[in-house]
N, C-alpha and C positions, 0 to 999 in steps of 0.2 A: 466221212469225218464231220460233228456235229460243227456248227457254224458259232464264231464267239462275238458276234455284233452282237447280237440280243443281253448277255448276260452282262460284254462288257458297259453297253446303253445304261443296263439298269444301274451296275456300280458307280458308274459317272455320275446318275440323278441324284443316285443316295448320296454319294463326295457332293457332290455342288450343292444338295438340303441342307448338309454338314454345316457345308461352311458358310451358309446364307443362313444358319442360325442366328438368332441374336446375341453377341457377346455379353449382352449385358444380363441373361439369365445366368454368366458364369460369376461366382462369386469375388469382387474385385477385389484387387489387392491392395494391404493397407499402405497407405500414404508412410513415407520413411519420418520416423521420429526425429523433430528437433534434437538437436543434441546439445548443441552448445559449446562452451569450456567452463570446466570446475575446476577450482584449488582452494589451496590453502595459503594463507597469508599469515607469518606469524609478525604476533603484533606487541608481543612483551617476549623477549626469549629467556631472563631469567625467570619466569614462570612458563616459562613453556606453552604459551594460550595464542591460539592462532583462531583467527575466523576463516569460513567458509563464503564459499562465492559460486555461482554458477550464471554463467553471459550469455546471451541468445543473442548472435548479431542482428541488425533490421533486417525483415525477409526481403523487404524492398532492394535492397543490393547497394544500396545509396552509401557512398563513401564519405557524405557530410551528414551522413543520419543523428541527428541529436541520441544521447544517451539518457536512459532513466534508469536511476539508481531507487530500489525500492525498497523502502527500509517497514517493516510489518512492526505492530504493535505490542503489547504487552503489558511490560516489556516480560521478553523470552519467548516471543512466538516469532516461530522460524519464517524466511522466506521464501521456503516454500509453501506458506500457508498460500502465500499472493498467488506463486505462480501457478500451482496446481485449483485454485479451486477462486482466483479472482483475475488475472490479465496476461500472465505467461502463456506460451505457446503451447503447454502440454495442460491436458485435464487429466483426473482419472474417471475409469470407468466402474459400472457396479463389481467390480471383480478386484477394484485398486489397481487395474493397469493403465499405464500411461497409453493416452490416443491426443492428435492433435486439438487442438481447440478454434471453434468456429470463428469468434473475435476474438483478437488478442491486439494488444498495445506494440506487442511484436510485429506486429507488418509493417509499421511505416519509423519503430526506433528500434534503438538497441535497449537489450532491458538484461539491468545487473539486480540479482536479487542475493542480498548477503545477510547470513543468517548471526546478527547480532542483537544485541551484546556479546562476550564471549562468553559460554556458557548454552547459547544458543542451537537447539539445533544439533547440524553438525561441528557445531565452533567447540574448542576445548578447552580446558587450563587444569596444568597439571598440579595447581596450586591455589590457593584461596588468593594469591595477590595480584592473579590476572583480571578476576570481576570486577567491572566497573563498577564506581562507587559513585559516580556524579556524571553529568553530562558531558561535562570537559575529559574526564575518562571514554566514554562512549564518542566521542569527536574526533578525538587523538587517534581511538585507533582505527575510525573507519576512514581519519586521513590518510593514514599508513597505510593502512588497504589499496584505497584509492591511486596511491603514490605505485604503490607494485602493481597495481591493474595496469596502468597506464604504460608503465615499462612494457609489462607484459604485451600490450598490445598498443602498439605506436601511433598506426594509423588514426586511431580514437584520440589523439593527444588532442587534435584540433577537433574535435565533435563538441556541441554546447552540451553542457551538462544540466538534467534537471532530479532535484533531488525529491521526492516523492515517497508519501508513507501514509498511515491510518493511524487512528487513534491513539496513541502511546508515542507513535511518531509525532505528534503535537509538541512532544517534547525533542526526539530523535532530529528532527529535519531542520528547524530552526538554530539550532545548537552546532548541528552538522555546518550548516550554511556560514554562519555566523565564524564556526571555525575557519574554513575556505578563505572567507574575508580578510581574515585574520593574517594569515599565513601570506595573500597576496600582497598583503601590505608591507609582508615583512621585507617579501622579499628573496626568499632564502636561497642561494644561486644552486643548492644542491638539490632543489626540489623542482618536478614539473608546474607548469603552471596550469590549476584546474577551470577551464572555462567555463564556469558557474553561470548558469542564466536564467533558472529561474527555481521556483518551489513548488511545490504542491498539497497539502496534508487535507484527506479525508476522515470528518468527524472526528477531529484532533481535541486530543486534551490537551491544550494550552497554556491555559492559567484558573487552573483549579479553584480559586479563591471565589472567582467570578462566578465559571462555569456552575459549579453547585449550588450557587445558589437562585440557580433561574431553573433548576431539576424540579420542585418540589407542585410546581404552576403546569408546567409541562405535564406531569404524571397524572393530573388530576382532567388535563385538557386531552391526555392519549385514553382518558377514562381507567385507567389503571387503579388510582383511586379515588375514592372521595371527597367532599370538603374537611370530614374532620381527618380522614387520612393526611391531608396535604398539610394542616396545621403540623403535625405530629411530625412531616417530615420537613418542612418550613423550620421547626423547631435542631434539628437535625443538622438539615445545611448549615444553619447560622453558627453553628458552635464549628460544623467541619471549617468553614470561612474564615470565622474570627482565629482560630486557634494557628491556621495556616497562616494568616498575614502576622500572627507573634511571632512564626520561626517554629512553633510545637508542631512540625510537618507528622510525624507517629500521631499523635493523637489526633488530625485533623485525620487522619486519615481513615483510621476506627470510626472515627465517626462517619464520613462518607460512606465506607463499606455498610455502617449499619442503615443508612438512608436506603445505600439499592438493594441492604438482605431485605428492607420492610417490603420493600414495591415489589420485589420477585415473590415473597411469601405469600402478599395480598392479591398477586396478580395473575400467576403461574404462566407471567408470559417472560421472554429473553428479553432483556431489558437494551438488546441491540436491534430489536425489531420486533418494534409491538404487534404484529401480524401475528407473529409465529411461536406459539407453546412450547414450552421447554429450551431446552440449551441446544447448541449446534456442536455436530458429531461431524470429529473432523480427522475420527482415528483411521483414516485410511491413507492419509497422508502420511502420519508414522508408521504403518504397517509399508506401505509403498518404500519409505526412506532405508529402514531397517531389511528390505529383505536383501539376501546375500549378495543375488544375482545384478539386482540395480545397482547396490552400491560398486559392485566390482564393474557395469559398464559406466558411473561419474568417476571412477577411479578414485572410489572413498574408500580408507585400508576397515579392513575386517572387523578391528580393534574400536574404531569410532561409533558411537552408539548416539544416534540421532531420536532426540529428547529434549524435555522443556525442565532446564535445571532449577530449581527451586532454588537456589543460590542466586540466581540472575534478580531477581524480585526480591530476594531480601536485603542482597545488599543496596538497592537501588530503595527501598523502603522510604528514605526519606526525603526522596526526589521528586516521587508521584505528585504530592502535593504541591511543587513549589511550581512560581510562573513563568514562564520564557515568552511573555507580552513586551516584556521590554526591550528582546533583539528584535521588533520588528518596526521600528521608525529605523534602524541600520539596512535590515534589510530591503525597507522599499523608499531607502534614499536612489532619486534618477542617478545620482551618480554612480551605482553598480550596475546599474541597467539592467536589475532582473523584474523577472513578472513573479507574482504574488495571488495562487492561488490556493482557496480555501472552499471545500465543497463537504456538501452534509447530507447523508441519505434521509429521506423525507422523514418514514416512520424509525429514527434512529433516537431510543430514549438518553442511553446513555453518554452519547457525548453528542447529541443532536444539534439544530436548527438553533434553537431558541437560545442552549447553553455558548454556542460560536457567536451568538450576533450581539450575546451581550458583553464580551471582550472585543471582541472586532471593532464595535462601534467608538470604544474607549482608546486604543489605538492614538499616539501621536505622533503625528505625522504630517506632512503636506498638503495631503489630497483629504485629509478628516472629513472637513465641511463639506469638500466636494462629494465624496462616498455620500454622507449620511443625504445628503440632495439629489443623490441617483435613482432615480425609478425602480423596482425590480420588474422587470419583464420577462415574457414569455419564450423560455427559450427552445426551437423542434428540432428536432433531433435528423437525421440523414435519413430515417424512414417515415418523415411527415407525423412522428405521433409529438407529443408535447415529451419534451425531454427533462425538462422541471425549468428552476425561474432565475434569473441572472440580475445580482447588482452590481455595477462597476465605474470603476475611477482610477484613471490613469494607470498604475500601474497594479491595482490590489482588484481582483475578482473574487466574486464570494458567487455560490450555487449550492443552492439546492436540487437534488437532484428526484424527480419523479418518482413516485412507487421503488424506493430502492430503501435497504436500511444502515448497519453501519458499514456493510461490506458493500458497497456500492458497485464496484466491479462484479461481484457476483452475481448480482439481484438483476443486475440492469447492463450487462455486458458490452451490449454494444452501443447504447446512451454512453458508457462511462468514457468508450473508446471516444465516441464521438467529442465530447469531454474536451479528451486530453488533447487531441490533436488540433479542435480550434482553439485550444488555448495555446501548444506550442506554436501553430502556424500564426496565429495573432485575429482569429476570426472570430470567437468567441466571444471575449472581454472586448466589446465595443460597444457604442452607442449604441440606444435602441434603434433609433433611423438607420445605422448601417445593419442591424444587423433584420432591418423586414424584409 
């Protein structure tokens, strides 16, 4: 009878090759997708108009984790625009499928991203008398949102809340805040109370009357155009300016429109980052929203068709132009004890550097004299590169942020993060000496 050591020897060597492979030639498996919680919040029930909401808890596990409410600009651009493609936990890939995202704002808070106005997005209205018409419209119902989130999720009652948005949010965030205030003052014993503690708005349009008219020096200094171009758009601002501080908010704003048609026509750059040629293509995010399968796992019904309503912009028409400078001596009165941050992506034309500092600087307030006597300094970022440059005073921080444009999160991901969290944690906005 033949002998079975030999063959069995051999089978053991080849089993033990096996398994002294390296596991890491096998291909790994992917990381479980953020999920979150989505709903609906309706916010007018005789028009039927609810907004949309989707929560990423802090990855951190932290049961005092601050919240950031992230309100995207426009107005009518969804929030998903933030989370998929500037600070949420999920990105897409070249294919438009959701994978997790390398920095996100997500690791150390909780991040609500609600897609308003109604009209927004996945937000609905089964009627023309759901769209906001004004800011105090757009406030009301992202307090009522707010008010059901809270229910919704209790432990969050006592989290500090930071309210946080981009360009259009200039007007979104300060009006939001401003409401909060409002409400706490009142009082109202049937309402939670929201612990508001601070702000944030990147490359915000704030008070248009100003802002445009520091466009026209800018364009000519991003080399966009020329001396007699800047005349011609000099000529431009001043009528969009003047016409805005008569109340003519429609006409000022034709004319603003025809300032950045001149600079895009003469420039063939995006006039949200003068780097980069043509417009930003962001149709993967609606393709992603819209397919059947995603929405049936956020538990979006079939019927909801996520989209940028053209109704959200028009009825809001004569808003764009007006200023929300004046909620912010309320805002960074010590007595509410929030922080007051404003940040601008470097090469950011359209609501950039230069259009922020010329509003900011006019600001009455407390700390006025003290801002305008702040140094700006050098501010590095968590990987030793220059993360851009910091002015600050008491309680109002302003930054510009390095090689980023208006989407600053995008461009500069983990700068942005770096960002937000010494500004939440209070390490940021400080003196130059504390912060070498």
């Amino acid at each position: 009878m033949p002998s079975l050591a030999a063959p069995l020897a051999a089978a053991l060597s080849l089993a033990s090759l096996a398994l002294a492979a390296p596991l890491a030639a096998l291909p790994p498996s992917p990381p479980p997708l953020p999920r979150g919680r989505a709903a609906f919040v309706t916010v007018n029930a005789s028009a039927n108009a609810s907004l949309f909401y989707w929560f990423f808890p802090a990855q951190s596990g932290r049961a005092d984790a601050p919240l950031i409410l992230w309100l995207q600009g426009g107005p009518g651009a969804s929030g998903l625009l933030g989370l998929f493609k500037e600070m949420g936990p999920l990105a897409l890939d070249g294919a438009a499928r959701a994978v997790p995202r390398r920095h996100t704002w997500n690791e150390a808070y909780g991040l609500l991203f609600v897609d308003s106005p109604v009209g927004t997005g996945y937000s609905f209205t089964a009627s023309d008398g759901g769209y906001a018409r004004s800011e105090r419209d757009v406030a009301r119902d992202l307090y009522t949102l707010l008010q059901s989130f809270l229910r919704t999720e209790p432990r969050l009652a006592r989290a500090p809340l930071f309210v946080a948005g981009e360009s259009y949010g200039g007007h979104f965030v300060p009006s939001l805040c401003a409401h909060i205030l409002a409400r706490r003052a009142a009082a109202a014993a049937a309402e939670l109370p929201i612990r508001l503690a601070g702000l944030a708005i990147g490359d915000g349009l704030t008070d248009p009357p100003t802002q445009v008219l520091a466009k026209p020096a800018q364009a000519e200094a991003f080399g966009l155009v020329g001396p007699r171009g800047r005349v011609e758009l000099q000529a431009m601002a001043e009528n969009a300016s003047s016409l805005a501080r008569a109340g003519r908010f429609g006409e000022a704003l034709a004319w603003r429109e025809a300032m950045e048609e001149y600079v895009r026509a003469h420039s063939g750059a995006t006039l949200y980052d003068v780097r980069r040629m043509g417009a930003y293509n962001f149709s993967d995010v609606e393709a992603w929203a819209n397919d059947a399968a995603n929405k049936a796992w956020l538990g979006v019904p079939p019927w909801v068709v996520h989209r940028t309503d053209a109704q959200v912009a028009a009825h809001l028409r004569d808003d764009t132009m007006k200023s929300y400078k004046h909620l912010f001596p309320a805002l960074l009165d010590p007595a509410h004890g929030l922080r007051v941050l404003l940040y601008q992506g470097q090469f950011d034309w359209k609501d950039g550097t230069a259009s922020n500092l010329a509003w900011i600087s006019t600001i009455e307030w407390e700390g006025r004299e003290e801002f305008a006597a702040a140094p700006r300094s050098i501010w590095r970022a968590s990987d030793g590169e220059i993360g851009g440059y910091v002015q600050a005073a008491r309680n109002l921080c302003e930054v510009v942020v390095a090689g980023a444009g208006h989407m600053t999160p995008m461009d500069q991901p983990l700068h942005a993060l770096d960002m937000m969290r010494g500004f939440i944690e209070g390490s940021l906005c400080t003196s130059p000496a504390d912060r070498a």
